[in-house]
C-alpha positions as a printed NumPy array, in Angstrom:
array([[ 13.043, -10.29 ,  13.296],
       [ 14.54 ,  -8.816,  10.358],
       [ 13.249,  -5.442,   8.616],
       [ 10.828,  -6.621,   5.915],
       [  9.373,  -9.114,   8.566],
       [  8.844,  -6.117,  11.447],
       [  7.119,  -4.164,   8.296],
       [  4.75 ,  -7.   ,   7.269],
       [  3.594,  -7.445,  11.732],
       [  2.985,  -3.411,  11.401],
       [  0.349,  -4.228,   8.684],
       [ -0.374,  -7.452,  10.049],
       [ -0.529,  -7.189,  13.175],
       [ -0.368,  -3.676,  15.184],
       [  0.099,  -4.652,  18.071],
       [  3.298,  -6.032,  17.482],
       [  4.598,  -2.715,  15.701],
       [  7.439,  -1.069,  16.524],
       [  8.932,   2.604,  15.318],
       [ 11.959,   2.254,  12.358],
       [ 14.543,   5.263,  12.38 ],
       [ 13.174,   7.824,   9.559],
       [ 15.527,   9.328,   7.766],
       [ 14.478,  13.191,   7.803],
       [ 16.569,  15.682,   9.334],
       [ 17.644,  15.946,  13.187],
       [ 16.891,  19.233,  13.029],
       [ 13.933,  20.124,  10.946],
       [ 11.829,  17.535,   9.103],
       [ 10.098,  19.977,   6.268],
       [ 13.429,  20.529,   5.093],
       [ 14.205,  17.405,   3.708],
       [ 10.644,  15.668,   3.262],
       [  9.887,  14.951,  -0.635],
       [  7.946,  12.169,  -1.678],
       [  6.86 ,  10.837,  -5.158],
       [  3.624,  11.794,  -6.953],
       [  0.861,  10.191,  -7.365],
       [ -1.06 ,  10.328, -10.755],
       [ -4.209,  12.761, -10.541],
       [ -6.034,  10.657, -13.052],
       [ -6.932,   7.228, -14.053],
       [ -8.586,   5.795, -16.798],
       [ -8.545,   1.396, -16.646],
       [-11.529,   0.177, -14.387],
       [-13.646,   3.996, -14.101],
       [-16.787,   4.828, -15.167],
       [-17.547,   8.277, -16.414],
       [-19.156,   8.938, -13.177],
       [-16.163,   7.816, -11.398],
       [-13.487,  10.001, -13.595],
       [-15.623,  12.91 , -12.871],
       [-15.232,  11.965,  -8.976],
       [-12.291,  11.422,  -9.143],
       [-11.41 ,  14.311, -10.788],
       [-13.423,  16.774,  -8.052],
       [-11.585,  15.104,  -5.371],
       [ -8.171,  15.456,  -6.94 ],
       [ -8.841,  19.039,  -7.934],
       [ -9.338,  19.402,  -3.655],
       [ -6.707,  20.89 ,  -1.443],
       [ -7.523,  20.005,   2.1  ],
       [ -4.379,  19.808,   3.831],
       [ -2.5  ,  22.462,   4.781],
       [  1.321,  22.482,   3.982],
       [  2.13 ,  21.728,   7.609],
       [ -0.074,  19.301,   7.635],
       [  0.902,  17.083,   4.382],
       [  4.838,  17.588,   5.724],
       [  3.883,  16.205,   9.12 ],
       [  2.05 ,  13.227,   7.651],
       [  4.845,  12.705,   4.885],
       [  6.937,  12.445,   8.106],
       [  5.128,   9.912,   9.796],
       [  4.874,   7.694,   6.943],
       [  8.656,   7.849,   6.119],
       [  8.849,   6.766,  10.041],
       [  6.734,   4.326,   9.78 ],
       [  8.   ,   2.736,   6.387],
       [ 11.339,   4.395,   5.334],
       [ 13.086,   5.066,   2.01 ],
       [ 15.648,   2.331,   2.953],
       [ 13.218,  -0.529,   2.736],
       [ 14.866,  -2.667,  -0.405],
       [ 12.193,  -1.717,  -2.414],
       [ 11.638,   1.609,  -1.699],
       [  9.522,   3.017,   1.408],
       [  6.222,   5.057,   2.205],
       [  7.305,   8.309,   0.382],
       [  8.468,   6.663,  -2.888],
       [  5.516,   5.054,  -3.009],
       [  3.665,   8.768,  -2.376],
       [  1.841,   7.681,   0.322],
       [  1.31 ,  11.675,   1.34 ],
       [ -1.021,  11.887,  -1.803],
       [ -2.835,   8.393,  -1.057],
       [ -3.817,   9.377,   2.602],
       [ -4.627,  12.728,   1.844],
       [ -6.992,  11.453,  -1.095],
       [ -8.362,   8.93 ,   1.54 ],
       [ -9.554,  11.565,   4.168],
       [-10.538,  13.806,   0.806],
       [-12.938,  10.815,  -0.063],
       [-14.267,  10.197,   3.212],
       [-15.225,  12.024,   5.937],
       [-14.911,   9.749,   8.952],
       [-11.452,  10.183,   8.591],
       [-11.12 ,  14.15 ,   8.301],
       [-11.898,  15.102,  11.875],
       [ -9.616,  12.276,  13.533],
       [ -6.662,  12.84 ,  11.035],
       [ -6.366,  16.804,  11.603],
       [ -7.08 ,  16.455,  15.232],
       [ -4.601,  13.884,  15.501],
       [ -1.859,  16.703,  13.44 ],
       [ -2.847,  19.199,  16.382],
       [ -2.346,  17.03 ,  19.451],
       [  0.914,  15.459,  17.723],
       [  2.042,  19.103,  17.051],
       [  0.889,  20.323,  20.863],
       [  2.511,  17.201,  22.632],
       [  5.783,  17.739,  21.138],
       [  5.618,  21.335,  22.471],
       [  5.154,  20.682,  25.344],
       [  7.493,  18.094,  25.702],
       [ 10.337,  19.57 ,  23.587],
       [  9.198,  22.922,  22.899],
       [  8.075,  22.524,  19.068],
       [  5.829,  21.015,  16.751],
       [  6.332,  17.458,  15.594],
       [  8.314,  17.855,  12.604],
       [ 10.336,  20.796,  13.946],
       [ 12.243,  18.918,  16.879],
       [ 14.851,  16.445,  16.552],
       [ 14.956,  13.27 ,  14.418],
       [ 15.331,  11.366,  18.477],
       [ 12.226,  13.416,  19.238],
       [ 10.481,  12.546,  17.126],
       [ 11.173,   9.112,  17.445],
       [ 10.527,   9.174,  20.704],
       [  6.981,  10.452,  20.839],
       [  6.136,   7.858,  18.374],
       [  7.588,   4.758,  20.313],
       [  5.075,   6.126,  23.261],
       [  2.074,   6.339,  20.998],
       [  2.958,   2.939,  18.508],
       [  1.619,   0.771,  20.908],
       [ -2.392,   0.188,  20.741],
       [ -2.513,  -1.203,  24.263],
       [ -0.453,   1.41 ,  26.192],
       [ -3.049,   1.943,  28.884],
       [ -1.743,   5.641,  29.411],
       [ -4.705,   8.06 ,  29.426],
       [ -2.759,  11.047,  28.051],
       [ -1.532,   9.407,  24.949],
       [ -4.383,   7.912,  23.789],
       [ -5.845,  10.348,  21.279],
       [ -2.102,  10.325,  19.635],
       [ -2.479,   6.375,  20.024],
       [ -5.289,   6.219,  17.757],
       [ -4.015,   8.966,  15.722],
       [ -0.975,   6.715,  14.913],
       [ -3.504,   3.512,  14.237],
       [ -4.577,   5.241,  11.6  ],
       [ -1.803,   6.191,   9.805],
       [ -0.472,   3.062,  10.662],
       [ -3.148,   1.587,   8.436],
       [ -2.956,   4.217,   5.687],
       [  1.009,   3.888,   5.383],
       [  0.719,  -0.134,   5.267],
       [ -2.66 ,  -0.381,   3.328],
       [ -1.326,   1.969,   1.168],
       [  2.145,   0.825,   0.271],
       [  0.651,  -3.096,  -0.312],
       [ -1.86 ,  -1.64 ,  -3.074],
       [  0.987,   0.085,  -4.844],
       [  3.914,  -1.529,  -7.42 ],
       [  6.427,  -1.624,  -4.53 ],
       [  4.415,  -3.125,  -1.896],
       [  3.37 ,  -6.021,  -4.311],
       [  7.166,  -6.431,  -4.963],
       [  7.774,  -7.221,  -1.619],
       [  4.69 ,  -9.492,  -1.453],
       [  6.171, -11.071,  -4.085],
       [  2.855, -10.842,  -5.633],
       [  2.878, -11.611,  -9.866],
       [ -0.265, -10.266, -11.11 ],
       [ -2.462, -13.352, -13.563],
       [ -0.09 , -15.155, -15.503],
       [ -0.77 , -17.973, -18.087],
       [ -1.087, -21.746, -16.861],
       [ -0.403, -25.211, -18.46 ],
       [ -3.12 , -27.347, -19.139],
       [ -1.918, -30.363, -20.616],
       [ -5.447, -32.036, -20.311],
       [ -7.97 , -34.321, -17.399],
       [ -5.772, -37.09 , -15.521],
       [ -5.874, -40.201, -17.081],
       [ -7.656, -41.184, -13.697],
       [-10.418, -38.975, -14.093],
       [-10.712, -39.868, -17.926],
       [-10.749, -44.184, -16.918],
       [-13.373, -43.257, -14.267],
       [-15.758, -41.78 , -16.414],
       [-15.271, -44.086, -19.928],
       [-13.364, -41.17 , -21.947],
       [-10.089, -41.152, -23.767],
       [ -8.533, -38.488, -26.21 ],
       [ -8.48 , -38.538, -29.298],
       [ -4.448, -38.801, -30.631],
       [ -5.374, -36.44 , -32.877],
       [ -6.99 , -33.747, -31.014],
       [ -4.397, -34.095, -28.184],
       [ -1.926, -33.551, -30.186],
       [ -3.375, -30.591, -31.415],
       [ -4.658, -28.904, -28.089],
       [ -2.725, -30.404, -25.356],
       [  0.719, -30.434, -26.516],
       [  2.309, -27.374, -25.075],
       [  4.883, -26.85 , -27.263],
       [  2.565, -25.726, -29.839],
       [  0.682, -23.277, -27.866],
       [  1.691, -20.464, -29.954],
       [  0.064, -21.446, -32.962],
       [ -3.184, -19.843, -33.401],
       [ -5.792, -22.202, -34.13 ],
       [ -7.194, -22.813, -37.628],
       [-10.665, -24.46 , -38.936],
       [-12.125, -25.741, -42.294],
       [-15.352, -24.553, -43.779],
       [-16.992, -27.757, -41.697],
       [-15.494, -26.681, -38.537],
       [-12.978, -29.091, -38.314],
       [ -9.419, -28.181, -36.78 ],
       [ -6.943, -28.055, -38.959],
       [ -4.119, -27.185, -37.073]])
């Protein structure tokens, strides 16, 4: 399975997700963690209510510092810069999942708790917090907590932990301009009509006019903007 496919069965299907090499630092991961902002404001598709929302929520801090870093780590583990077109922190996935928990609650309590046993199971495996041991560390605690149906009793607060940001990193990344790249996704673009079947027109007793087809159907003149007479006839 090649990389874009093992991304898409993260999203797709978690348990068949595996852990991808992040590229932070083997030593310290704060050091070299930056990711891409978000915009702290929208306009298309709000309501005034909704701007001033928005606008509370963005004007929030709830994270601490060592808290957005660890996160921002995770992501970039589980969707990395490399990807062709660009990964979970150029996409600033940080900022989306920390405006998620910001906007609902149900996600606060199991996304800080899941920081704090992350942070105490690497010390007490390797002696420091999550993003402070190695890159292989690191790795390492997440291929024991990537799989949803590891029966191990220990790990399974850091299991669901990483479900969740599983589902933030992916959810995220396919609602921004790079994940739709790699959908392939297009956006609405125009169609041809070139008019009903000749089937469908036989059936029912109907034909075109020459005239009229000529005039609406023939795609080569689909640039010219339509104009009427004072009878409302088209004229072109």
């Amino acid at each position: 399975m090649d990389r874009r496919e093992t991304l898409k069965s993260l999203f797709l299907a978690p348990l068949a997700g595996s852990v991808i090499a992040t590229s932070a630092g083997t030593a310290s991961a704060a050091a070299n963690v930056a990711w891409t902002p978000l915009p702290t404001s929208y306009s298309y598709g709000r309501t005034e209510v909704e701007k001033r929302y928005d606008a509370r929520l963005f004007a929030e801090t709830y994270f601490r510092e060592h808290e957005l870093i660890t996160i921002a780590v995770l992501c970039d583990i589980i969707l990395p810069s490399e990807h062709p077109n660009g990964g979970a922190l150029d996409a600033g996935l940080p900022d989306f999942v920390e405006f998620m928990v910001k906007d609902r609650d149900q996600y606060k309590l199991p996304v800080r708790g899941g920081i704090a046993w992350l942070d105490s199971y690497a010390i007490d495996k390797y002696g420091a917090d999550f993003i402070n041991v190695s890159e292989s560390q690191r790795l390492n605690i997440c291929d024991a907590i990537a799989y949803p149906d590891n029966p191990d009793p220990e790990l399974q607060p850091g299991i669901s932990f990483f479900t969740v940001m599983r589902n933030f990193t992916m959810t995220g990344y396919y609602t921004t301009e790079l994940g739709l790249k790699d959908l392939g996704y297009q956006g609405n673009s125009p169609g041809v009509w070139d008019g009903v079947p000749n089937s469908v027109l036989q059936k029912h007793g109907k034909h075109y006019d020459a005239d009229w087809l000529s005039k609406c159907v023939d795609q080569s003149r689909r640039e010219i903007i339509a104009e009427w007479d004072e009878d409302g006839n088209l004229i072109t």
